[in-house]
N, C-alpha and C positions, 0 to 999 in steps of 0.2 A: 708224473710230474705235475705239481699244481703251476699253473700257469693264472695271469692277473684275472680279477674277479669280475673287473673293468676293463674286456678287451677292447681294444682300440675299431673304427670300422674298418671291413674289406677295403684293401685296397679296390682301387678300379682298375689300373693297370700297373703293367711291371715298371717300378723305379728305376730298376738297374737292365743296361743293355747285356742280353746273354748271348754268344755268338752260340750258332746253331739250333737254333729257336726253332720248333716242328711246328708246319702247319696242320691246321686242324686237329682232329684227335688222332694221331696215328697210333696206329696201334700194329700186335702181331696176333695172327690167328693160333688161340691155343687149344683147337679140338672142339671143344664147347663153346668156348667166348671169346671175344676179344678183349684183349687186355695191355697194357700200356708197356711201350715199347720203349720207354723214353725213362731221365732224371724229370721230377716233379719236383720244382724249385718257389723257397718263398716268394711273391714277387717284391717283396719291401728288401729284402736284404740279398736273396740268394742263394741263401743255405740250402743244402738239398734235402729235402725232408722223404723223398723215396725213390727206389732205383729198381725199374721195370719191375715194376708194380703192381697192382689193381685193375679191378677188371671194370670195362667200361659199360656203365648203363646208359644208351645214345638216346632216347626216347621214352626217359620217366623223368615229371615231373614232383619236384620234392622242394619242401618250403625251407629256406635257412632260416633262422630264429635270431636276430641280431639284440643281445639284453644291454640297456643303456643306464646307468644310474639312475633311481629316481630320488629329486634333491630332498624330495619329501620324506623320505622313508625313517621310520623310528626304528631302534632295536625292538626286537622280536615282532616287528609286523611281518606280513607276506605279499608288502609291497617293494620289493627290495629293487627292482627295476621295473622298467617300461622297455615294452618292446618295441623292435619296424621286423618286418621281416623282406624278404625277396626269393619268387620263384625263379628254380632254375630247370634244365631242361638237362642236362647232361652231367655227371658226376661220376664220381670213379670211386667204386668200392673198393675198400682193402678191410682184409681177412680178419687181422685184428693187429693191435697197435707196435707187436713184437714187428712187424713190417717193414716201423719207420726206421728210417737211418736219423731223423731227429724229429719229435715231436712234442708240445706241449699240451697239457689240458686242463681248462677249468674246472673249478669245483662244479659238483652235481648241482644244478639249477632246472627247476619247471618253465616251461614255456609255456606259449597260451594255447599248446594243442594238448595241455594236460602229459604231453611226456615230461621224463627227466633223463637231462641228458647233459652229456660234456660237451665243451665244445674246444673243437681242433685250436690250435694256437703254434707260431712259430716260436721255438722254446731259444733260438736265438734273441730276436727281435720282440717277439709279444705280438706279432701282426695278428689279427684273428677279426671275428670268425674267419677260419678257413674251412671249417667242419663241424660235425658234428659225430658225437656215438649217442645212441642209448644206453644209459644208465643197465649193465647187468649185460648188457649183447657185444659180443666181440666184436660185430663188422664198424667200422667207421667210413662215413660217407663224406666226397670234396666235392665240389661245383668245379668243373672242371674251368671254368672261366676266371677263376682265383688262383690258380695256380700255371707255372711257368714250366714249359714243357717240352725238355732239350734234350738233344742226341745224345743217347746215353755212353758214345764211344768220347764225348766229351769229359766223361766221370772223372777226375782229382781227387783222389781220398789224401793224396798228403795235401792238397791245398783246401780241399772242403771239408777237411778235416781237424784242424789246427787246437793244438793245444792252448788254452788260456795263458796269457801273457804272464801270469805272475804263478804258473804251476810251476813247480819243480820236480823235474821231469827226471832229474836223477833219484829223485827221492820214489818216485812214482815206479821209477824200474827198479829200483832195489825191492821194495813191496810184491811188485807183481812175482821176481826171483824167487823169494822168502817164502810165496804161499799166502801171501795176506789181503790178496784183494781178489775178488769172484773178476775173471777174465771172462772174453769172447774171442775166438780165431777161426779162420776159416781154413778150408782145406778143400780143394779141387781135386778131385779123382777124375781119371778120364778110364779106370778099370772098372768091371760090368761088378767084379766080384771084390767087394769091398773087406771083408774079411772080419766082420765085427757080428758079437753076438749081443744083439737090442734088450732091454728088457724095462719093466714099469722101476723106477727108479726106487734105492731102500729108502730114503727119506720122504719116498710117497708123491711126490712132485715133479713131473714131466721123464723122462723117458734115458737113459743112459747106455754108457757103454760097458756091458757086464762082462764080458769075456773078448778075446781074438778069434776067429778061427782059424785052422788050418786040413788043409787037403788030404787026402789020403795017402799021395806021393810026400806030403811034408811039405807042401808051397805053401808059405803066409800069405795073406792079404793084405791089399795095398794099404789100408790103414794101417797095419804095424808096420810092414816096413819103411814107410815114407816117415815114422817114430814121430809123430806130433801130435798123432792120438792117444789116451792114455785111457787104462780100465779107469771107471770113474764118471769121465766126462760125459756130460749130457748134448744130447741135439737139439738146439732150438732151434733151429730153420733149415729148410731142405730147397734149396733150389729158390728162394727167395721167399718162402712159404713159410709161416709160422707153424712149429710145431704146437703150438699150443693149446690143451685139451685133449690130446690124442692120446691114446695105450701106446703102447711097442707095436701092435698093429699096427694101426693107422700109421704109426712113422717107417716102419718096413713097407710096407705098399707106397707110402711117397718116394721112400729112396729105391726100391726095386723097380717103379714105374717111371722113372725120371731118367730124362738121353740125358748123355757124355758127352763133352765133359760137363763135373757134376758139384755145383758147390754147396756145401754143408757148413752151417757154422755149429758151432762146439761151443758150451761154457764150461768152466772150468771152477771150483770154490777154492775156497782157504781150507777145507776140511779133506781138500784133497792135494794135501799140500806136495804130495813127493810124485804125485803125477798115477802113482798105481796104488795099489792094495796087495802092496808085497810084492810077491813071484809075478810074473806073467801069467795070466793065468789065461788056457785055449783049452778050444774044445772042438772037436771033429766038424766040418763043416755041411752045411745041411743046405738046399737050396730052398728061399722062400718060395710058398706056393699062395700066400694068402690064407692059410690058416695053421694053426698050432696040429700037431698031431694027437 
């Protein structure tokens, strides 16, 4: 999402009072790293822009790049702004931008460290810098000190989530019925043996659901039976983790590596409009071991 070319500066603190506000960085311990435990919210508006999240870098110092208009600037120079910048001390990495629950980002601009880079933006409000990515690298970096950082049993997706005032939302559910608009949904399995067979998707593009399996007594798995998974459907996130980039590999080791209960979100296209590819289609079940036979 392009976000304004002229972001506004960092707030300095949060506008809005947020009940359950987490002191310092808290975080949960996840084996390697620690990583945020909490919603990270704009502080101008609110919005929740990620939900336990990103892992925390507590002691590295990293420059934010703040680009301001410059009045002087002509077309085609390459003085198109002036910078300030500000060091910060602690920031939270996230994996890559499929993470956010809402994000904005500027057009590619150089900074005076000779990177190019995006820079984060609340796609609500337009508050930014909030961040930064390198131009071509997945990770995106926040200053933890710009962001609003609350107990995540606080989360409201129907109230932090609201449809625009002049959508029309019946119009919107008939589409999504028909087949006509690329969905996202989630699905919580708290079963170890999910019952789906992964593979690199045929349109070449992130990772899908190719088959069901079934047991050797004839037990399905809880994806078919729970019927909201469909052959077709692809996985973009595992556990809050971007599949992004990864083979069928890498996304069977996230979800065979992952405690229960266990959420998966799923997209869906238009191209997959009846939900399967004919028949049901299963195939004997096989335990992952971390590699192909």
């Amino acid at each position: 999402m392009d976000g304004p070319s002229n972001p506004p500066p960092p707030p300095s603190c949060p506008v809005v009072d947020h009940p359950g506000v987490l002191g310092g960085r808290t975080t949960k311990k996840d084996g390697l790293y620690d990583c945020n435990s909490g919603l990270l919210r704009c502080p101008r508006c609110s919005s929740r822009m990620l939900s336990t999240v990103g892992e925390l870098l507590p002691d590295e110092t990293r420059t934010l790049y703040i680009p301001r208009p410059n009045k002087d600037f002509t077309p085609g120079g390459t003085d198109e702004f002036t910078w300030e910048s500000k060091d910060y001390t602690q920031w939270w990495q996230i994996p890559d931008i499929d993470c956010f629950d809402n994000v904005g980002m500027s057009k590619p601009v150089t900074n005076p460290a000779g990177e190019t880079v995006e820079i984060v933006l609340c796609s609500e409000c337009g508050a930014g810098p909030l961040g930064y990515r390198v131009a071509g690298s997945p990770p995106l970096f926040l200053p933890c000190d710009l962001l609003v950082q609350q107990d995540a049993t606080l989360a409201d997706d129907k109230e932090d989530f609201k449809a625009p005032e002049n959508a029309n939302l019946e119009q919107l559910k008939a589409m999504m019925q028909d087949g006509n608009l690329t969905t996202q949904f989630k699905v919580v399995f708290g079963d170890d043996r999910l019952g789906m067979m992964l593979n690199d998707a045929l349109d070449g593009v992130g990772v899908e659901v190719q088959a069901f399996t079934v047991t050797e007594d004839g037990e399905l798995g809880a994806a078919e039976k729970g019927e909201e998974v469909k052959v077709g459907d692809k996985i973009v996130r595992v556990a809050n983790v971007s599949t992004a980039g990864k083979n069928y590999e890498g996304v069977l080791d996230m979800v065979c590596g992952a405690s229960r209960p266990l959420e998966i979100f799923f997209e869906r296209s238009p191209k997959n409009k009846a939900g399967d590819r004919g028949e049901v289609q299963r195939v004997a079940h096989r335990q992952w071991d971390g590699k192909e036979d």
